[in-house]
C-alpha positions as CSV (number, residue, x, y, z in Angstrom):
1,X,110.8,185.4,85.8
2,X,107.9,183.3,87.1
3,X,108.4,182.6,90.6
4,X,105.6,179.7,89.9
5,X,107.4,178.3,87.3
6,X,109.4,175.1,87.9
7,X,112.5,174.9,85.8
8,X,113.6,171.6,87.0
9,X,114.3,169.1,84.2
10,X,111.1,167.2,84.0
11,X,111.4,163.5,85.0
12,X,111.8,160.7,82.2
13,X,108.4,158.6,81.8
14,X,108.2,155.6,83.5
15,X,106.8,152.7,82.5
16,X,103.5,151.9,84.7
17,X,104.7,149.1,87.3
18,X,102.3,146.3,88.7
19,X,99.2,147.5,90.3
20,X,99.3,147.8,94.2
21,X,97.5,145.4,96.4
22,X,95.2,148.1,98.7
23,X,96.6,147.3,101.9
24,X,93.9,147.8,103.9
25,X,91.3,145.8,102.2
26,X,93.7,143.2,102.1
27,X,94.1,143.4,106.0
28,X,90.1,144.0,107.2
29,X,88.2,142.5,104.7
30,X,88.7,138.9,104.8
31,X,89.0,139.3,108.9
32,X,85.8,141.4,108.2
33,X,84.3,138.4,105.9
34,X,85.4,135.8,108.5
35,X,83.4,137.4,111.2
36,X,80.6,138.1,109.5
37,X,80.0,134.3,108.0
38,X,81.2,133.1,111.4
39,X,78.3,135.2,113.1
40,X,76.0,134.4,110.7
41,X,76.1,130.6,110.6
42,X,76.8,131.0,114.3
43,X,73.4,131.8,115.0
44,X,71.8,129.6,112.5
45,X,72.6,126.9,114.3
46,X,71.0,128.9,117.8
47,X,68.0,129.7,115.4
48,X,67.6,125.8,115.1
49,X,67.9,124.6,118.0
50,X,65.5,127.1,119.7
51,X,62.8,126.5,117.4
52,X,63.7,122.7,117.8
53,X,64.8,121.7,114.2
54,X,66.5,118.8,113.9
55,X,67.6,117.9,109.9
56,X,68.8,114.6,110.9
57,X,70.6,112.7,113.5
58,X,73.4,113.6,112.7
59,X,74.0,116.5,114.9
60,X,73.1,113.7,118.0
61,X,75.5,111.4,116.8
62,X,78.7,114.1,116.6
63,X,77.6,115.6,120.1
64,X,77.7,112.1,121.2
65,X,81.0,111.6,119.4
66,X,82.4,114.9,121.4
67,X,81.1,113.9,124.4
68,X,83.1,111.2,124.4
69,X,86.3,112.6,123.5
70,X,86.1,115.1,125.9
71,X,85.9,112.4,128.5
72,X,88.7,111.2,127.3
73,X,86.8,108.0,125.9
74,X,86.7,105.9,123.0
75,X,84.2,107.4,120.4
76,X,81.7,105.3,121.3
77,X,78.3,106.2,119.8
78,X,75.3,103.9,120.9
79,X,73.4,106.0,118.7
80,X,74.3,104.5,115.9
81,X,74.0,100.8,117.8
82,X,75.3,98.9,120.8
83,X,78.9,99.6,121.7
84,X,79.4,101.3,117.6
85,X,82.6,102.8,117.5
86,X,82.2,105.7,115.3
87,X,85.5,105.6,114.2
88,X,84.2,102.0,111.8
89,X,81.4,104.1,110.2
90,X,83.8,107.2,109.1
91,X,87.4,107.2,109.0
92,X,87.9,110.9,111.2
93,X,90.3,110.8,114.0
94,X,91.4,114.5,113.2
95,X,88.1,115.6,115.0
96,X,89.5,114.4,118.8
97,X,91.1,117.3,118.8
98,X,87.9,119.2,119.5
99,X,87.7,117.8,122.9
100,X,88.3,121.0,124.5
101,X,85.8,122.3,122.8
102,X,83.7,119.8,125.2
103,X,85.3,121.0,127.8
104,X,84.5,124.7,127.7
105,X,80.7,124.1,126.5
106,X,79.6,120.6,126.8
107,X,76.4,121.0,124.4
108,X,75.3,120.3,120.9
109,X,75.4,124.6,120.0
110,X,79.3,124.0,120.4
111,X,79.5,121.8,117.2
112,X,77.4,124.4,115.1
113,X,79.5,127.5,116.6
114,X,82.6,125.5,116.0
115,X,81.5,124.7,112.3
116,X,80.6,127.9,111.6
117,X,84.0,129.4,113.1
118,X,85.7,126.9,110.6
119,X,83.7,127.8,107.6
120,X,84.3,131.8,109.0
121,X,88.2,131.2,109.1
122,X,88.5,129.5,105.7
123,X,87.3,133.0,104.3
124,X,90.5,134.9,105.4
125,X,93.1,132.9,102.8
126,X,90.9,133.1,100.2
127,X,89.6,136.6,100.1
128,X,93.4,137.6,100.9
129,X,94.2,135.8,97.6
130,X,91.1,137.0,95.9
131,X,92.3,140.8,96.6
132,X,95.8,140.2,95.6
133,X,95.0,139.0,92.4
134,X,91.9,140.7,91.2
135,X,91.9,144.2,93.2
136,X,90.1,145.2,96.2
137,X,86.2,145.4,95.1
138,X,86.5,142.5,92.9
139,X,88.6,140.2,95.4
140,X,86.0,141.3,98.1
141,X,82.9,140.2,95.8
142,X,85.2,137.1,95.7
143,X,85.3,136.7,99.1
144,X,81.7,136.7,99.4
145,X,80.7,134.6,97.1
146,X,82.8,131.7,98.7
147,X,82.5,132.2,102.2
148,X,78.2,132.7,101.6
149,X,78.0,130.3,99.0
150,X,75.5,127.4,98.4
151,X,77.8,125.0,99.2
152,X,78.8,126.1,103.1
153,X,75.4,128.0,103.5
154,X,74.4,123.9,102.8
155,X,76.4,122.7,105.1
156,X,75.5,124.6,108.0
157,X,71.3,124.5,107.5
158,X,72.3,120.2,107.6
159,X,74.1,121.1,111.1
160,X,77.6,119.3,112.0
161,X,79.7,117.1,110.4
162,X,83.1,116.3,110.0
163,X,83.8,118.4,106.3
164,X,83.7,121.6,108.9
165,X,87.3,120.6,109.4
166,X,88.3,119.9,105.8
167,X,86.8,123.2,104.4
168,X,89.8,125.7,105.7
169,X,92.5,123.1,105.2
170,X,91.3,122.8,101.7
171,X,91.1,126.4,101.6
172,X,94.7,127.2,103.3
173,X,96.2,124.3,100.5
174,X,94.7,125.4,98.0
175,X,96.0,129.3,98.1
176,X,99.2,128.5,99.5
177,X,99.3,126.4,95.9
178,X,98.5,129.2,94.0
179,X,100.9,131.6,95.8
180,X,103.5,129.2,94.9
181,X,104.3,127.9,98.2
182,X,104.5,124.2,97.4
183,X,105.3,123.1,100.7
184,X,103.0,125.2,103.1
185,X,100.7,123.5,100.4
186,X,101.7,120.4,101.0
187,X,101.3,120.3,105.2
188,X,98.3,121.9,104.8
189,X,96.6,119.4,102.5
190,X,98.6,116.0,104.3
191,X,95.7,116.1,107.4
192,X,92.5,115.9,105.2
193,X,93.1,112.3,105.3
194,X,92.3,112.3,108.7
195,X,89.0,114.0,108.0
196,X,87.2,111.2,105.9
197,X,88.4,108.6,104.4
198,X,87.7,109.5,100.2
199,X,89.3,113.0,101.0
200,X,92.6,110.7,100.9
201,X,91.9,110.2,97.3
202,X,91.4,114.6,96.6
203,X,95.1,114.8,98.4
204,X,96.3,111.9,96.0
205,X,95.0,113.9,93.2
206,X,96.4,117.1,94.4
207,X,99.9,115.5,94.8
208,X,99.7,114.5,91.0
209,X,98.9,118.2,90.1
210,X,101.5,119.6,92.6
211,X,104.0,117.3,90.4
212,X,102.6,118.3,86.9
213,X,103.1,121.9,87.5
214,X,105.7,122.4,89.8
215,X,108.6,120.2,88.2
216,X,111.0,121.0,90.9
217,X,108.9,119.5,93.7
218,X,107.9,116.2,91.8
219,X,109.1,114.0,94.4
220,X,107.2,116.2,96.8
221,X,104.4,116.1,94.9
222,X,104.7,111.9,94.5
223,X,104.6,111.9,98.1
224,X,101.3,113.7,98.6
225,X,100.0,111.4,95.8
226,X,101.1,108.1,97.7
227,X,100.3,109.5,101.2
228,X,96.7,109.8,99.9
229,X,96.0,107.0,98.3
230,X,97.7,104.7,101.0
231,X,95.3,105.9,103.9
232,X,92.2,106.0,101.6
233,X,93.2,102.2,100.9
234,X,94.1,101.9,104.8
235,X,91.3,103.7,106.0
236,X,88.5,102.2,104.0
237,X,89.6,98.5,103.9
238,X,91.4,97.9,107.0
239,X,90.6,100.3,109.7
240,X,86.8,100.8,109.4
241,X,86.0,97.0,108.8
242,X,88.3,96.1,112.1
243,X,86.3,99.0,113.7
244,X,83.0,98.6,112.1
245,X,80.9,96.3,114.8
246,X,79.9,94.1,111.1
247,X,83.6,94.0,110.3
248,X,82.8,95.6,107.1
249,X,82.9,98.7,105.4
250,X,79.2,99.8,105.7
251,X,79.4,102.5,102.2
252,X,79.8,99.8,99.7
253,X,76.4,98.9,99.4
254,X,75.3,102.1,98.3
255,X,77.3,102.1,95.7
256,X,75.6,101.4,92.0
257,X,76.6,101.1,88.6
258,X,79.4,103.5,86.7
259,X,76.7,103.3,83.9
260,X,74.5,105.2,86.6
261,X,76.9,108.1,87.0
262,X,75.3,110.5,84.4
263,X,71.5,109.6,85.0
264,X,69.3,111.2,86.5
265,X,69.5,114.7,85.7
266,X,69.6,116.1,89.0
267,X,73.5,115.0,89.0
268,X,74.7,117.1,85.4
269,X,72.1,120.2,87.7
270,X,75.3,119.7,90.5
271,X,77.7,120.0,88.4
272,X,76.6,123.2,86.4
273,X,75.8,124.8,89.8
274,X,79.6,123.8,90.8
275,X,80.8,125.3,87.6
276,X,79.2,128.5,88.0
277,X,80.4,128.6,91.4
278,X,83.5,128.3,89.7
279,X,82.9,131.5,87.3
280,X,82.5,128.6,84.5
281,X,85.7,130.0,83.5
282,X,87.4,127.6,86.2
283,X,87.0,124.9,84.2
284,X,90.3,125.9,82.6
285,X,92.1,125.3,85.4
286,X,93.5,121.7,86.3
287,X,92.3,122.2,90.0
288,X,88.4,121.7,89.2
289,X,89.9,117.9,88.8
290,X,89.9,117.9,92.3
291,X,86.1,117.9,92.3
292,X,86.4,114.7,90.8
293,X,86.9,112.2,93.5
294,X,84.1,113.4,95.1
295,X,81.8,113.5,92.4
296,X,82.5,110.0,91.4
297,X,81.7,108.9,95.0
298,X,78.5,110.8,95.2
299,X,77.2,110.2,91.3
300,X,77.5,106.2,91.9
301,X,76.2,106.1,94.8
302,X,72.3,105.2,95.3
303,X,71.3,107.7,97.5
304,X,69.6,110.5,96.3
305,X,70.9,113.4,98.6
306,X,74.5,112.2,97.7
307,X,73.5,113.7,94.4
308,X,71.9,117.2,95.2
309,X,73.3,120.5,95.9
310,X,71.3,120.6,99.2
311,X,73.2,119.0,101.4
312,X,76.4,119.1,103.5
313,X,78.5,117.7,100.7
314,X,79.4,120.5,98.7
315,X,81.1,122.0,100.8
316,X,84.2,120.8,100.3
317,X,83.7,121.4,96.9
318,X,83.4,125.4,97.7
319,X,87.1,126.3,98.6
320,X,88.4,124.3,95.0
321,X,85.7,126.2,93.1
322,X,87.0,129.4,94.0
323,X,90.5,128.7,93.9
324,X,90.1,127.0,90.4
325,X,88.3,129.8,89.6
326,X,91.4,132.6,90.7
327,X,93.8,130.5,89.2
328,X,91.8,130.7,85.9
329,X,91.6,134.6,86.0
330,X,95.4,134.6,87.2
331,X,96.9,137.0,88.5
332,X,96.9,141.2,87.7
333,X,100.4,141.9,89.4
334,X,102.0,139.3,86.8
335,X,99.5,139.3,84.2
336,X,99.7,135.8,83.6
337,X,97.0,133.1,83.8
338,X,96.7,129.4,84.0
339,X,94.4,128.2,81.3
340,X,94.5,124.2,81.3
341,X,98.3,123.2,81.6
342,X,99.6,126.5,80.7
343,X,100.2,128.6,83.2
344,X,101.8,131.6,81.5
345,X,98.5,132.2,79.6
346,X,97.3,135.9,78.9
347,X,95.3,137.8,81.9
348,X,91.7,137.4,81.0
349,X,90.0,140.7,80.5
350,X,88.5,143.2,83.2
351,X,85.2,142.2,81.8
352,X,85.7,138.5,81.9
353,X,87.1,138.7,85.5
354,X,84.0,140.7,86.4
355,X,81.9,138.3,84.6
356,X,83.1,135.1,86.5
357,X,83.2,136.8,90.1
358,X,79.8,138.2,89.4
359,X,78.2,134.1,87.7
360,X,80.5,132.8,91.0
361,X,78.3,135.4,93.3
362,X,74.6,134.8,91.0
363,X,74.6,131.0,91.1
364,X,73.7,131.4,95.5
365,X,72.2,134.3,94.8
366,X,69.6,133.1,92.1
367,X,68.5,130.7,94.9
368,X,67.0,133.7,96.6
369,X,64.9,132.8,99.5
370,X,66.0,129.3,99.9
371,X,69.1,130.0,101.2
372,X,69.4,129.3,104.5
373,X,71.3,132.2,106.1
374,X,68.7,134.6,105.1
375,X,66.2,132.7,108.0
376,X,69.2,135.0,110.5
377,X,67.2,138.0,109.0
378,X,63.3,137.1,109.6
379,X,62.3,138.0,113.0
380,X,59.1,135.8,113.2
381,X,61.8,132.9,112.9
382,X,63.4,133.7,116.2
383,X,60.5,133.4,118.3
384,X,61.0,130.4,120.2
385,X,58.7,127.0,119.3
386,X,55.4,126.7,121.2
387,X,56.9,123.7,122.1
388,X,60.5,124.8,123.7
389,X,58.7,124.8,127.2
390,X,57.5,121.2,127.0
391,X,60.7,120.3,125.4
392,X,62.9,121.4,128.2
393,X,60.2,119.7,130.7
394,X,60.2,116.4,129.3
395,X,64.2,116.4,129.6
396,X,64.0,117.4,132.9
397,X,62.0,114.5,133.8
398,X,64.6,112.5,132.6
399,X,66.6,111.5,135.5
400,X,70.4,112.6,134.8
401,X,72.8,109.7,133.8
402,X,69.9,107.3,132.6
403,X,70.0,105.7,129.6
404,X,68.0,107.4,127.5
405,X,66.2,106.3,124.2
406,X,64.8,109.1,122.5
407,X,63.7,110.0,118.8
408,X,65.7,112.8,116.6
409,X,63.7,115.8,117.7
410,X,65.5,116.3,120.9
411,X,68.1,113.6,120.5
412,X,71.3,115.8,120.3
413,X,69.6,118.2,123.5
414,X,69.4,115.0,125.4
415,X,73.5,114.2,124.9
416,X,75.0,116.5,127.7
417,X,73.2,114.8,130.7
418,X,72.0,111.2,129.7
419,X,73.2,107.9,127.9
420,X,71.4,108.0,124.7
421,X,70.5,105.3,122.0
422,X,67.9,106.0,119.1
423,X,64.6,104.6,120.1
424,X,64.1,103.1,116.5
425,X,67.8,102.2,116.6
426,X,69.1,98.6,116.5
427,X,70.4,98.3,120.5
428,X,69.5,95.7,122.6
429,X,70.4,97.6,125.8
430,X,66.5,97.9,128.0
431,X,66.6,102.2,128.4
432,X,65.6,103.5,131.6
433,X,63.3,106.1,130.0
434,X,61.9,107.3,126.5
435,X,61.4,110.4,125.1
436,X,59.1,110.1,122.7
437,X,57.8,112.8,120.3
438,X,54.5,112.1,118.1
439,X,55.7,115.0,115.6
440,X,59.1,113.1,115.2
441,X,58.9,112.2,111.3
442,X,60.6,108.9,112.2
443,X,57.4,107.9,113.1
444,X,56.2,107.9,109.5
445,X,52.9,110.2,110.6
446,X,51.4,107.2,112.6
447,X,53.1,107.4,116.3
448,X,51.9,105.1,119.0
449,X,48.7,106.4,120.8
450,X,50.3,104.9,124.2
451,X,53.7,105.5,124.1
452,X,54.7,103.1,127.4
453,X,52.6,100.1,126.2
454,X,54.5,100.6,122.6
455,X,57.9,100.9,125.0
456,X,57.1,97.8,127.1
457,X,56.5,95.8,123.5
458,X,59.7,97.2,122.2
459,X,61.8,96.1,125.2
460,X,59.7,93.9,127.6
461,X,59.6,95.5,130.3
462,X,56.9,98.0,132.0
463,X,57.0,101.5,131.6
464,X,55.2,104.2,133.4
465,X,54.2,107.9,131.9
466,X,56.2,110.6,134.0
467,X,55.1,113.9,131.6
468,X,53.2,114.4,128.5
469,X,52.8,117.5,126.7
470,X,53.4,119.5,123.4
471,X,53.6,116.3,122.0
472,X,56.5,115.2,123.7
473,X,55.9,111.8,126.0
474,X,58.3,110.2,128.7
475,X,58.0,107.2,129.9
476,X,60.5,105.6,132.8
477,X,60.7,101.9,133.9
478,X,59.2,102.1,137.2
């Protein structure tokens, strides 16, 4: 007899079971994902700020904001005007809680660290659901896509603003959706009306869908929907008008036709880019609607940036592209998919699922060297401006605590230590000093050859030249 042989009776076939989740991928990649994004943007923001580049006021105006909640103040912002409460501009309380922040690192590098952190963390549910559902390699590319997508890498080149917050609640919600957790779903979505105000009509919207597919938590689902629509309705007609210094809400105005929605083209060039973010094949799923509120928003509205992909307002978008996008390709463990209101549709082939991670990776990737995170990766871009020595001077000449008017270049640099207004800006409050910078593109390409004669006529007052250099002028009442 064989002493190799095995005569044990051979084991009945069994039928091939789900296929395993890899653990491990499913435990260091999105943690692996998160770090890297979180890096990444991280040092964007350093990038910008040592080579002085300042996209718009807006990073001034939030470091102002934090300032003053990390003083435990009202979110005063004279930036924006004479005793402007920010809070009657947009309706976002939710970001008082990033007071400590102020408190460990009282500077604007804080916000853009912080926002990239958040856009970093919202990675971690989404490439988790990403490998669960389409294996590790493909959930990784997944992974990618979102957390380095146009939308967030957008966001960040911009600098801060209040959607940083919105991007991993929307990203928690939306996966805790798809997992089936209605509740967890639920609580995550209920504070993004405290984020901005037209986010209350996205949670409205996702409360309808929660109730359309989940019949069992309908009531829960009508809730969400009301809770939305009652502080969008609060929020924009009662709270920012009794906050708004004009007692009005200032948005309407830019607000156009609906017959305006589809023209010009640049608008249908946003939406394709947000379908192929989407894999085009999460258009099949019922949560691309939730693109919708936003859209509408930004497609009336007059402004052109509102209607661009270059800009910080697709980022919210990002984390319902993806997610409408896995929902689409459903799930390998089940083999079911959602394809418009079915959700017991047939699992999309290996080669479709490859095909819509791959378009959902392309559409940044097309973009090539206009993305902004690639800037991280060019050395000449770190060396610091020939005009970060002059910068730092002129702010030093600024006495500490003085009122400050100043023009955008060094605006949100000038936040920690002084009481800043915009030296274009509407306030009537005489500064003790200007900073004044003749590169500053608020100045249209024709800034004033004598910058204290031009400050005297602004405020009446006289004005004396304490430094000048590298283009950057101070002038201090005497």
């Amino acid at each position: 007899m064989d002493i190799l042989a095995d005569d044990r009776p051979a084991p009945a076939h069994r039928a091939p079971g789900p296929p395993r989740t890899p653990v491990r991928a499913r435990r260091t990649v999105p943690i692996a994902l998160a770090v890297l994004a979180a890096l990444a943007y991280g040092l964007m923001g350093t990038q910008q700020l040592r080579v002085l580049a300042a996209r718009s006021w807006d990073l001034g105006i939030f470091t102002q904001l934090l300032r003053a909640y990390g003083e435990l103040r009202a979110p005063i912002v004279p930036i924006k005007g004479d005793a402007v409460n920010l809070l009657g501009d947009h309706f976002h309380p939710i970001l008082a809680l990033l007071a400590p922040v102020w408190w460990v690192w009282p500077s604007p590098a804080a916000l853009l660290w912080t926002q990239a952190v958040l856009f970093g963390l919202s990675a971690i549910p989404i490439t988790r659901l990403a490998i669960d559902r389409l294996g590790g390699g493909l959930g990784t590319l997944a992974g990618a896509a979102y957390v380095f997508s146009f939308g967030l890498q957008s966001a960040v080149s911009v600098q801060f603003h209040e959607i940083a917050v919105a991007v991993p609640l929307l990203a928690m919600s939306l996966t805790r959706l798809l997992r089936g957790r209605v509740h967890g779903a639920i609580l995550w979505a209920a504070p993004l009306v405290f984020v901005k105000e037209d986010l209350g009509l996205t949670v409205a919207l996702l409360g309808v869908l929660i109730a359309l597919r989940h019949r069992s938590q309908r009531v829960e689902g009508a809730a969400l929907a009301a809770w939305g629509v009652g502080w969008f309705v609060l929020a924009t007609f009662v709270i920012l008008p009794l906050l708004n210094t004009a007692g009005q809400y200032d948005y309407t105005g830019n607000l156009g036709s609906p017959l305006e929605v589809l023209w010009p083209p640049v608008k249908w060039m946003t939406v394709a880019m947000l379908l192929l973010a989407a894999g085009l094949i999460g258009g099949r799923s019922p949560l691309i609607l939730l693109m919708l509120p936003t859209l509408a928003w930004r497609f009336t509205g007059t402004v052109e940036f509102y209607w661009d992909w270059y800009w910080h307002y697709n980022a919210v978008l990002m984390p319902i592209a993806t997610a409408a996008m896995l929902d689409a390709l459903g799930d390998r463990r089940t083999g079911r998919a959602t394809a418009w209101l079915r959700r017991d549709a047939p699992l999309p082939s290996r080669t479709v699922r490859v095909t819509a991670v791959s378009v959902s990776a392309a559409v940044t990737l097309a973009l090539g060297p206009l993305m902004p995170v690639v800037d991280v990766m060019r050395p000449a871009l770190w060396e610091p401006s020939w005009r970060a020595e002059p910068a730092a001077e002129a702010l030093e000449a600024v006495p500490d605590g003085a009122v400050l008017a100043v023009d955008i270049t060094l605006m949100a640099q000038a936040v920690p230590d002084h009481e800043v207004q915009w030296l274009h800006g509407p306030n009537q409050r005489v500064p003790d000093c200007m900073l004044s910078d003749r590169y500053a593109f608020s100045w249209g390409g024709s800034p004033p050859q004598d910058p204290a004669a031009w400050a005297q006529d602004r405020w009446g007052v006289p004005y004396e030249t304490v430094t000048e250099d590298g283009g950057f002028t101070v002038v201090c009442r005497p």
